[in-house]
C-alpha positions in Angstrom: 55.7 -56.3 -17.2 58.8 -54.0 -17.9 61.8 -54.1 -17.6 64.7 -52.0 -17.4 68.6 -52.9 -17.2 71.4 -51.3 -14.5 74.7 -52.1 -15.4 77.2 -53.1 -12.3 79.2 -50.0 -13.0 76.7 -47.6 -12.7 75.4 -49.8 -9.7 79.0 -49.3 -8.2 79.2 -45.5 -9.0 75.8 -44.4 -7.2 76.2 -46.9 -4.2 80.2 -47.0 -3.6 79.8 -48.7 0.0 77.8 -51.8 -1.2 78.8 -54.8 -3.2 76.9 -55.6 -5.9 75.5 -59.3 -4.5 74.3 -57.2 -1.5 72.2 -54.3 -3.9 71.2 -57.2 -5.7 69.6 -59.4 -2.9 67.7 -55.6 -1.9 65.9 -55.3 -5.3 63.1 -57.9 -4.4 62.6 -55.6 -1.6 61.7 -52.8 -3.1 59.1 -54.8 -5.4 61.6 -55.9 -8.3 61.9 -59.1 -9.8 65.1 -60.0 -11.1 65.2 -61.5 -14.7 68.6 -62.2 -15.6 72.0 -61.1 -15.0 74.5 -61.3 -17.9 77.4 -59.5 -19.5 77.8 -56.9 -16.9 74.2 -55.8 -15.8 71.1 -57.3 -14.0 67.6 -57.3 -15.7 64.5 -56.4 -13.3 60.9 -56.4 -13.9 59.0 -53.3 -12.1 55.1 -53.1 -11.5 54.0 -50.8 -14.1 52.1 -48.4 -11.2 56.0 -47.5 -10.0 56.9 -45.4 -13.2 60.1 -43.6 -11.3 61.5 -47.6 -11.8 61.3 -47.1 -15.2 65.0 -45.8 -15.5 67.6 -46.5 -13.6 68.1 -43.5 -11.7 64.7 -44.1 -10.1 65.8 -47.4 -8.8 68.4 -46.8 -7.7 67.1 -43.4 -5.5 64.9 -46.0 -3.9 67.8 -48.2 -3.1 70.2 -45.3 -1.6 67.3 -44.4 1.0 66.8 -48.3 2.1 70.6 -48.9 2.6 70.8 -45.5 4.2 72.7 -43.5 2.2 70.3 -40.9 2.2 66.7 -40.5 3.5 63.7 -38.6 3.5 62.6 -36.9 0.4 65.1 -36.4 -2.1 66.9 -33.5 -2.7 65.3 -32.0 -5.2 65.2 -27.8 -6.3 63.7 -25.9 -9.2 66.4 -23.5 -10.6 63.9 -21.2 -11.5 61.8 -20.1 -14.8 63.4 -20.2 -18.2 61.1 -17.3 -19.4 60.0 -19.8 -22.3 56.1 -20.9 -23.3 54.4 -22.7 -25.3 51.2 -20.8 -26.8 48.4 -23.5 -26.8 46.4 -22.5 -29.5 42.2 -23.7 -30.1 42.0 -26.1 -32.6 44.4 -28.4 -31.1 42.0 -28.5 -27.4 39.6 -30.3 -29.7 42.0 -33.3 -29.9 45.0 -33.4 -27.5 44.5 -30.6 -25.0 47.1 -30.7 -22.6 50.6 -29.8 -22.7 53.1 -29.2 -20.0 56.9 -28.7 -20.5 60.6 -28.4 -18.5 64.2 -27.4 -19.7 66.8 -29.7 -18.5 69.9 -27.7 -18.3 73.8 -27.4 -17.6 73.8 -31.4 -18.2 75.7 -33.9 -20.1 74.1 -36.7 -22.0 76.1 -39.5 -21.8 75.4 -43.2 -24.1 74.2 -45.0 -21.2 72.0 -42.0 -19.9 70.4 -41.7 -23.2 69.7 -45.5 -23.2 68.1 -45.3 -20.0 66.1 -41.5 -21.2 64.5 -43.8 -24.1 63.4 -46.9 -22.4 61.6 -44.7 -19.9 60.0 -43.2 -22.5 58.9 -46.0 -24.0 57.7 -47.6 -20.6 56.1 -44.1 -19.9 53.8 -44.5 -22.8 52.6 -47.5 -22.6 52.3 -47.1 -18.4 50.5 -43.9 -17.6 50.5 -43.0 -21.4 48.6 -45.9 -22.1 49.8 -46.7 -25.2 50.5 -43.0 -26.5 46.4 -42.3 -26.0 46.4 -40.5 -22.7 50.3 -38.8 -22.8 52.8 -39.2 -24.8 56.7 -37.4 -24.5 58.8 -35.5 -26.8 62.5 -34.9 -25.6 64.4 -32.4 -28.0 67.8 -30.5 -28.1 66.6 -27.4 -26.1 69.7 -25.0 -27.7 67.9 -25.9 -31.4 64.7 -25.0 -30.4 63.6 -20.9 -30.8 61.0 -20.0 -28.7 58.0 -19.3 -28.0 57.1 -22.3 -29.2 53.2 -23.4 -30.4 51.1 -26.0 -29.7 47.8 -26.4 -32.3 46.6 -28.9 -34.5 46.8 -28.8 -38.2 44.5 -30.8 -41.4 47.8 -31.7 -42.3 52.0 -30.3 -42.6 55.0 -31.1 -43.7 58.4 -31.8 -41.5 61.1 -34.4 -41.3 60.2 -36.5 -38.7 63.2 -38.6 -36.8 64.8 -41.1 -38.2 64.0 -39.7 -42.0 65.8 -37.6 -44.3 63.0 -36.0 -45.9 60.0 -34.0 -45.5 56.8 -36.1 -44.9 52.8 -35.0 -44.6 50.9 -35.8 -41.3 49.4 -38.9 -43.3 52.2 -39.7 -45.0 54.1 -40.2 -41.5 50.6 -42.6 -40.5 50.6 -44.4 -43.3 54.2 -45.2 -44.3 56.1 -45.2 -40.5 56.6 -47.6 -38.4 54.9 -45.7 -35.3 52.2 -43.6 -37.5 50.5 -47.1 -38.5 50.9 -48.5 -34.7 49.7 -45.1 -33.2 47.4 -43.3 -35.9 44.6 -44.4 -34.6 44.6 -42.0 -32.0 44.0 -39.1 -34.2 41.6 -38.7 -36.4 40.6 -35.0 -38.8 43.0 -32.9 -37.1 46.6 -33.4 -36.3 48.6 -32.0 -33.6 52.2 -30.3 -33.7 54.3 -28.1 -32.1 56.2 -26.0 -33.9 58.6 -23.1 -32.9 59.3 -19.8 -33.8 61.3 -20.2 -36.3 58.9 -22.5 -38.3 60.8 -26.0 -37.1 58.4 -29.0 -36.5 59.3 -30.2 -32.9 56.9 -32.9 -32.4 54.0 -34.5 -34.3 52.4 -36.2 -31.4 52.0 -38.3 -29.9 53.2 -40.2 -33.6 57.3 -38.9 -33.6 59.3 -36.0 -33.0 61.1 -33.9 -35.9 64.7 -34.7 -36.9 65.4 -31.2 -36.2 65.6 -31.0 -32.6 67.1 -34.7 -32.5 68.7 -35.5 -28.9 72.0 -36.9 -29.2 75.3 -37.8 -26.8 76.6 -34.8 -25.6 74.1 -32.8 -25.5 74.2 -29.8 -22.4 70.8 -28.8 -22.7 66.7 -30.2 -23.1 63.2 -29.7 -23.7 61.0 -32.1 -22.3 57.3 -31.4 -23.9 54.3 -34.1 -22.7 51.0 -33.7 -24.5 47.7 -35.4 -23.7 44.1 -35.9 -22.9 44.1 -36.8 -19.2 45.9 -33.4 -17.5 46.5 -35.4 -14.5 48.7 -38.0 -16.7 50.5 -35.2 -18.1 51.8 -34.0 -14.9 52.4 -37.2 -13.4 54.4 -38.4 -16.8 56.4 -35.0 -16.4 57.4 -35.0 -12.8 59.1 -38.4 -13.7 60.7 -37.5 -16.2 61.9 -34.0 -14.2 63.5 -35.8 -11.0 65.3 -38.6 -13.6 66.8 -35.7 -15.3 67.7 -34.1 -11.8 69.7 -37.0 -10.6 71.1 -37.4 -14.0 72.9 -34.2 -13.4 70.4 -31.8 -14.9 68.9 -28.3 -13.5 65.1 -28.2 -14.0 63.6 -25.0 -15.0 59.7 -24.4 -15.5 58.3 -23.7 -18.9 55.2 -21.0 -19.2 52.3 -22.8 -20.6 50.1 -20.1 -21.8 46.3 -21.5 -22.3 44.1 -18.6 -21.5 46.0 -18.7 -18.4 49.8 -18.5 -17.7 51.0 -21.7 -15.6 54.2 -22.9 -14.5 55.1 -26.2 -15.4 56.7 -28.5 -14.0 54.2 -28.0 -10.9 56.4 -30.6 -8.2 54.6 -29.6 -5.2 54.8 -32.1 -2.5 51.6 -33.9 -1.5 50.6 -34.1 2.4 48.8 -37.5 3.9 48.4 -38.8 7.3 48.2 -42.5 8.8 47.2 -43.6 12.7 50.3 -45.3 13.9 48.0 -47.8 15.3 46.6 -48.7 11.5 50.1 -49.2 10.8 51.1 -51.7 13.5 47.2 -53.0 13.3 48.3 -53.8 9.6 51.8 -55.0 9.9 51.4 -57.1 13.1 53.8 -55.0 14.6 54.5 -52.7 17.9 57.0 -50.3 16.9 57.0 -46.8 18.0 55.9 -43.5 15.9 59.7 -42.8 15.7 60.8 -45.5 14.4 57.4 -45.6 11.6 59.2 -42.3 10.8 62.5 -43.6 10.3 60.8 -46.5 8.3 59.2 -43.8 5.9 62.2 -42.0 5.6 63.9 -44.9 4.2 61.4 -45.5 1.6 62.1 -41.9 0.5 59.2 -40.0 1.8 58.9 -37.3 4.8 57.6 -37.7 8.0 56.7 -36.8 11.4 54.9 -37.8 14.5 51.6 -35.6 15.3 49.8 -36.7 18.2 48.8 -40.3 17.9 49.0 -39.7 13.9 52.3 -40.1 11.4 52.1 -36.9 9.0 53.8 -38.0 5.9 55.1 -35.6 3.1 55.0 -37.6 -0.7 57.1 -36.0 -3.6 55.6 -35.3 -6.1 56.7 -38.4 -8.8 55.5 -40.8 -6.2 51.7 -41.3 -8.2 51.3 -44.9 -6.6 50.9 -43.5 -2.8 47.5 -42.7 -2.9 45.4 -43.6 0.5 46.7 -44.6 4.0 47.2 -48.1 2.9 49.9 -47.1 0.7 52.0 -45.6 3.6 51.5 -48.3 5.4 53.4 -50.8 2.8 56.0 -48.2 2.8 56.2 -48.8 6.1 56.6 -52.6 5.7 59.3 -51.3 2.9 61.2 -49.0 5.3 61.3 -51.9 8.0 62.3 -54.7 5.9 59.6 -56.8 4.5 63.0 -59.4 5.0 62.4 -58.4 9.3 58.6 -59.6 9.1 58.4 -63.0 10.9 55.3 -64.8 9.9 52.8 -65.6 12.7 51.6 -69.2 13.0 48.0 -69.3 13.9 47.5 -71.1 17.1 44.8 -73.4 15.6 43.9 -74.8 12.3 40.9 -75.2 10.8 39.8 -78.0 7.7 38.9 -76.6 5.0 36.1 -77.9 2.6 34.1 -77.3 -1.0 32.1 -74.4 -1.2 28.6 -75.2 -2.1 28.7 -73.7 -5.4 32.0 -76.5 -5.9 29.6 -79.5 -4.9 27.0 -77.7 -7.4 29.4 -77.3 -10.1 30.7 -81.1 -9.4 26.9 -82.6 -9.4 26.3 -80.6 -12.9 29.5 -82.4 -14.4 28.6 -85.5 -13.3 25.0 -85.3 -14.6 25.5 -83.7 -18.1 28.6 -85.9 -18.5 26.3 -89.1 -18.0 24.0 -87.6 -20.5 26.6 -87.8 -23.2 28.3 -84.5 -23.1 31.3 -83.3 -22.9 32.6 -80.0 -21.1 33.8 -77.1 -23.0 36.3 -74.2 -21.7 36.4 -70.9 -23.5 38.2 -67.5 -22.6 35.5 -65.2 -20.8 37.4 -62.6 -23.9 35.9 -63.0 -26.7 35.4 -61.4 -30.1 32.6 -58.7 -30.7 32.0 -61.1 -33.7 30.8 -64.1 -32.1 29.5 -62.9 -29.3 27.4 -60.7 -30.5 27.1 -60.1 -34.7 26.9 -64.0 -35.8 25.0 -64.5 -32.7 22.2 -61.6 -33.0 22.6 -60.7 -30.4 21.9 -57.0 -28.9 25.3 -55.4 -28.2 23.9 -53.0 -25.6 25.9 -53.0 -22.5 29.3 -54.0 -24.3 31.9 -54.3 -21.7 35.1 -53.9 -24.5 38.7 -54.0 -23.8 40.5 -50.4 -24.5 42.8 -50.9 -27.4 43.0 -54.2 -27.8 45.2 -56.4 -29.4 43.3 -59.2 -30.7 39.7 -59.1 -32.8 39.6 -62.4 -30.8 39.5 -60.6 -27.1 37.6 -57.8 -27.9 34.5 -58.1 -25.4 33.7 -59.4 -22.2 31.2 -62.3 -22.8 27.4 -62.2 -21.6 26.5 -65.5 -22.7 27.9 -68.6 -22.5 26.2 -69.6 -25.8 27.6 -68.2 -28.9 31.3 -69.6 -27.4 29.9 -73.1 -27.6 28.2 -72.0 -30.9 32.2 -71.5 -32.2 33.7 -74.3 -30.7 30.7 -76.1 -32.9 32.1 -74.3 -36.5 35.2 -75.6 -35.2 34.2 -79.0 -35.3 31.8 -79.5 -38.2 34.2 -82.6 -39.9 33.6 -84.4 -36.4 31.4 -87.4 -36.4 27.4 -86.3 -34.8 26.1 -86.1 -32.5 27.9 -83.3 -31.0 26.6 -82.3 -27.4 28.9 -79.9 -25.6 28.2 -77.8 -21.8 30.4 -75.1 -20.3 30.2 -73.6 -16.7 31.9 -70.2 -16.9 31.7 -66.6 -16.0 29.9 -63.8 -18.2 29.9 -60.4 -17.1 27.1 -57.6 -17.6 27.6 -53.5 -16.5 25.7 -52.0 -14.0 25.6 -47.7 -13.3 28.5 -48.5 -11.1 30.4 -51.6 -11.5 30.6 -54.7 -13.2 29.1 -57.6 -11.9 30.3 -61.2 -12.3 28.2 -63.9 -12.7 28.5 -67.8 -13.2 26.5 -69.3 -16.3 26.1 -72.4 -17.3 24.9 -73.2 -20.5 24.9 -76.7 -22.8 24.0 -77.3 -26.7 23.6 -80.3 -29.1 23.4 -80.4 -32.7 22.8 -83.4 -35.1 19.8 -83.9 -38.2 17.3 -84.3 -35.4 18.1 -82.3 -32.9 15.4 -80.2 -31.6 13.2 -78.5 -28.5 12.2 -81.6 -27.0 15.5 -83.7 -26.6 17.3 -80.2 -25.1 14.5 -79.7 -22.9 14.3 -83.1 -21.1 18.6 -82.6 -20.9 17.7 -79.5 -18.9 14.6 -80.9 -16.9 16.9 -83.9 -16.3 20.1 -81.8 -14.8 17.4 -79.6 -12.7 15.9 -82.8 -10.9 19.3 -84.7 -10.3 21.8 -81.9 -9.8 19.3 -79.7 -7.9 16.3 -81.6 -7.2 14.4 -79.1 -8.3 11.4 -79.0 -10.7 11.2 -76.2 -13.3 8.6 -75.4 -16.1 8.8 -73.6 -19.6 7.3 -70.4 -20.6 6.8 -69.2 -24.5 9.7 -66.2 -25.2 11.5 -64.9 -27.6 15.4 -64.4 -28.3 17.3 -63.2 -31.3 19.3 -65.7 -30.6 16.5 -69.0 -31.2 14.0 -69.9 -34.1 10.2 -67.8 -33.2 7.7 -70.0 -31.6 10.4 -72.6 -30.8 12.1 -70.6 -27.8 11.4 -70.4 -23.5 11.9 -68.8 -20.8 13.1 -71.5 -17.8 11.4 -71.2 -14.5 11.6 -71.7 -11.0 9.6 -69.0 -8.9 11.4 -66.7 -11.4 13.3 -66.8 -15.1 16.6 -68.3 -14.4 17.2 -69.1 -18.1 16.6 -69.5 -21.4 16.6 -72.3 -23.8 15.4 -73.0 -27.4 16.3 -73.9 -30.9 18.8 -71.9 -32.4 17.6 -70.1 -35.4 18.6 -71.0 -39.2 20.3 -67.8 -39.5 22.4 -68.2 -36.5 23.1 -71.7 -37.8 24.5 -69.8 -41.4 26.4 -67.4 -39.4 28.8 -70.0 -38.0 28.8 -72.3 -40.9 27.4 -74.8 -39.0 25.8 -78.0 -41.5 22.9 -79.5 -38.9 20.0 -78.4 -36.4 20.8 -77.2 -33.1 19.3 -76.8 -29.9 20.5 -74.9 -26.5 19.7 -74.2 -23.2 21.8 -71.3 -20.7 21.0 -71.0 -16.7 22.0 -68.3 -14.9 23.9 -70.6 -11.6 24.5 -67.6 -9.5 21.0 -66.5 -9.3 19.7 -70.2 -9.2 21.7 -71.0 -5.9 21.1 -67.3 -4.2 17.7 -68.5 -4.0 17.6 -72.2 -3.9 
């Protein structure tokens, strides 16, 4: 989670009427966790889906409205157009397409502001940025920009970027720099950059921005460019960024984005939403009255007003977490003080008990644990590797995590099998027989969601381990965890040796089982025979 730092003094300048223990005990109420406190300023964790909490400033806007200094929406004014653009050119809609821009003006930049400018930058990126691939930010010295300024994308160029005191190619700055080798896989033939009139690189994003245009303490005036490939995460990223810079003492101006089309940007318009005051006290387990909903909404910074039995609520515009009616109503709970809501005791209890599928899961320990095996528990992330390339298995309906960190949590699992088929490579200096089982959850996609299902699946391997000895395991565990019969049924799987593989049934397939192939065997190092059997438990006990 992130975090950002307030320091007491800056505490103590934009709420002069509280102490500092009092703003303190208020930050849990607003959805912070503090983390520490030490050498003059308090460490808090946001939730990533409140990106105004990513500086100071934003926290702090929240704080003034629920100790009352000021409510409703906050004051916030365009100054009006700078009469600058940025000409978006073709080549670069190909692999970044969106750009929107501000100018920050008559300001002062001072060391802590600049700290705080930068951290939300960072958290911006990785937040609604995700990691640089849907937006990323450029911040520059707007006095040494010239405009118009242009936006395309380029084989390759040459700029300083920041930090460097010499010029650098597009793959120079991927292959040698810190952020081109964490971020250059985002691009690929072309390159995008912004350049300005006078020829100066500005950005090369969303890798780094030019040392031209450098932001430092001191400085009056800004230009705040955002690029990306989501349009909606471009504006959301920039209207942060705009009211931060407002509070920090700033005047906002729009920029002219001209893309076939002239448009204004920053485009702050206010969105409109209404709740039934009854939802709300339905929700909350209150009875409080429309006007005092109101006041509660006001607190937490937003507008409203009573319309009939309805609350119509106006949202600014860097607000991108309220989204339905069940967001106003936990700004409700905010506004109120979530500190005022006195649990309700329920009048009776009731005993609670093992779901089936527990007692299920229980009896299939007890009976594969009697036959000498021992229980396995792997991550339901897994590499692509195992689960599907050593396995050969058919990768179609991959469920793969976006950018991830690890080769080893690549993929949601669909089969419980080639996990125990690594915890076996693991263990081929153990003494044999090694019999192993694992109850878990694999995954598969549908059109329109994901669907979860509970596997179970066990395997054995030693010099003589075969089709018959993991058949009567199964047939076993079916009679005394289930008391149910089941029969076999010739099949074939990638996964198991030709002619040596079946389908298990009852009334229908409910798994599979067979001896895993030689090649298999090779592909995860493994020294002896081995034989497995997967049951698909959710399906099983729907039915039976």
């Amino acid at each position: 989670m992130p975090v950002v730092n307030i320091t007491f003094d800056r505490m103590a300048k934009f709420l002069p009427k509280t102490k500092a223990e009092q703003a303190l005990d208020m930050l849990p109420f607003i959805g912070l966790d503090i983390e520490g406190i030490e050498d003059g300023m308090v460490r808090v964790e946001y939730n990533p889906n409140r990106p105004d909490f990513s500086s100071d400033y934003g926290i702090i806007r929240a704080l003034r409205g629920l100790l009352g200094y000021e409510t409703g929406m906050p004051k916030f004014r365009l100054a009006g157009k700078t009469g600058f653009s940025v000409k978006v050119e073709k080549p670069v809609k190909e692999v970044r397409p969106f750009v929107v821009a501000l100018a920050a003006t008559n300001g002062q930049l001072d060391d802590e502001t600049i700290r705080q400018l930068i951290a939300m930058q960072e958290d911006l990126h990785n937040g609604i940025g995700r990691r640089r691939k849907k937006a990323s930010i450029g911040i520059h010295n707007l006095d040494a920009v010239s405009f118009p300024v242009t936006y395309t994308a380029l084989p390759d160029f040459l700029f300083t970027p920041f930090g460097q005191s010499v010029k650098m190619s597009a793959r120079q700055i991927l292959a040698e720099t810190e952020t081109g080798k964490a971020y250059g896989h985002i691009l690929q033939d072309k390159y995008p950059i912004i350049y300005d009139s006078a020829g100066n690189v500005l950005s090369f994003p969303p890798i780094i921005n030019g040392a031209d245009t450098k932001v430092d303490v001191g400085c009056k005036n800004l230009f705040v460019e955002v690029t990306a490939t989501d349009k909606k995460a471009a504006h959301d990223t920039l209207a942060v960024i705009a009211y931060m810079l407002y509070d920090a003492g700033f005047k906002i101006k729009t920029v002219t984005i001209e893309d076939g089309k002239k448009t204004e940007t920053p485009a702050l318009a206010a969105t409109k939403m209404d709740v039934e005051a009854k939802y709300i006290n339905e929700l909350l387990g209150l009875d409080i009255s429309a006007t005092k909903i109101v006041e509660c909404l006001k607190k937490s910074r937003l507008d409203a007003r009573p319309n009939k039995t309805r609350i119509s609520c106006t949202i600014p515009r860097y607000r991108i977490d309220i989204t339905n009616p069940v967001d106003l109503v936990e700004e409700v709970a905010v506004g109120y003080g979530i500190y005022n809501l006195e649990p309700t005791i329920l009048p009776s209890t009731t005993a609670g008990q093992r779901s089936k599928m527990s007692d299920y899961f229980e009896a299939i320990r007890q009976t594969l644990t009697g036959l000498g095996m021992t229980e396995s528990f792997n991550f339901s992330l897994t590499s692509r590797q195992v689960q599907y390339d050593l396995s050969n298995r058919p990768s179609d309906g991959e469920i793969s995590v976006d950018g991830s960190k690890s080769a080893e949590h690549e993929v949601l699992r669909s089969s419980l099998v080639p996990s125990l088929l690594q915890s076996l490579s693991r263990n081929v200096h153990e003494e044999y027989p090694q019999k192993i089982f694992e109850i878990g959850k694999v995954f598969f996609k549908q059109t329109d969601r994901i669907d979860e299902k509970w596997f179970l699946a066990a395997i054995i391997t030693h010099d003589q381990a075969g089709f018959t000895e993991i058949k009567s395991s199964m047939q076993a565990l079916f009679g005394s965890a289930f008391g149910l019969p089941v029969s076999t049924k010739a099949a074939s799987n990638p996964l198991f040796i030709k002619g040596r593989c079946a389908q298990i049934i009852k009334d229908s397939q409910v798994g599979i089982i067979g001896e895993v192939s030689p090649a298999v065997l090779q592909n995860f190092k493994l020294r002896m025979p081995a034989a497995a059997f997967e049951v698909d438990l959710t399906g099983l006990l729907a039915v039976h």
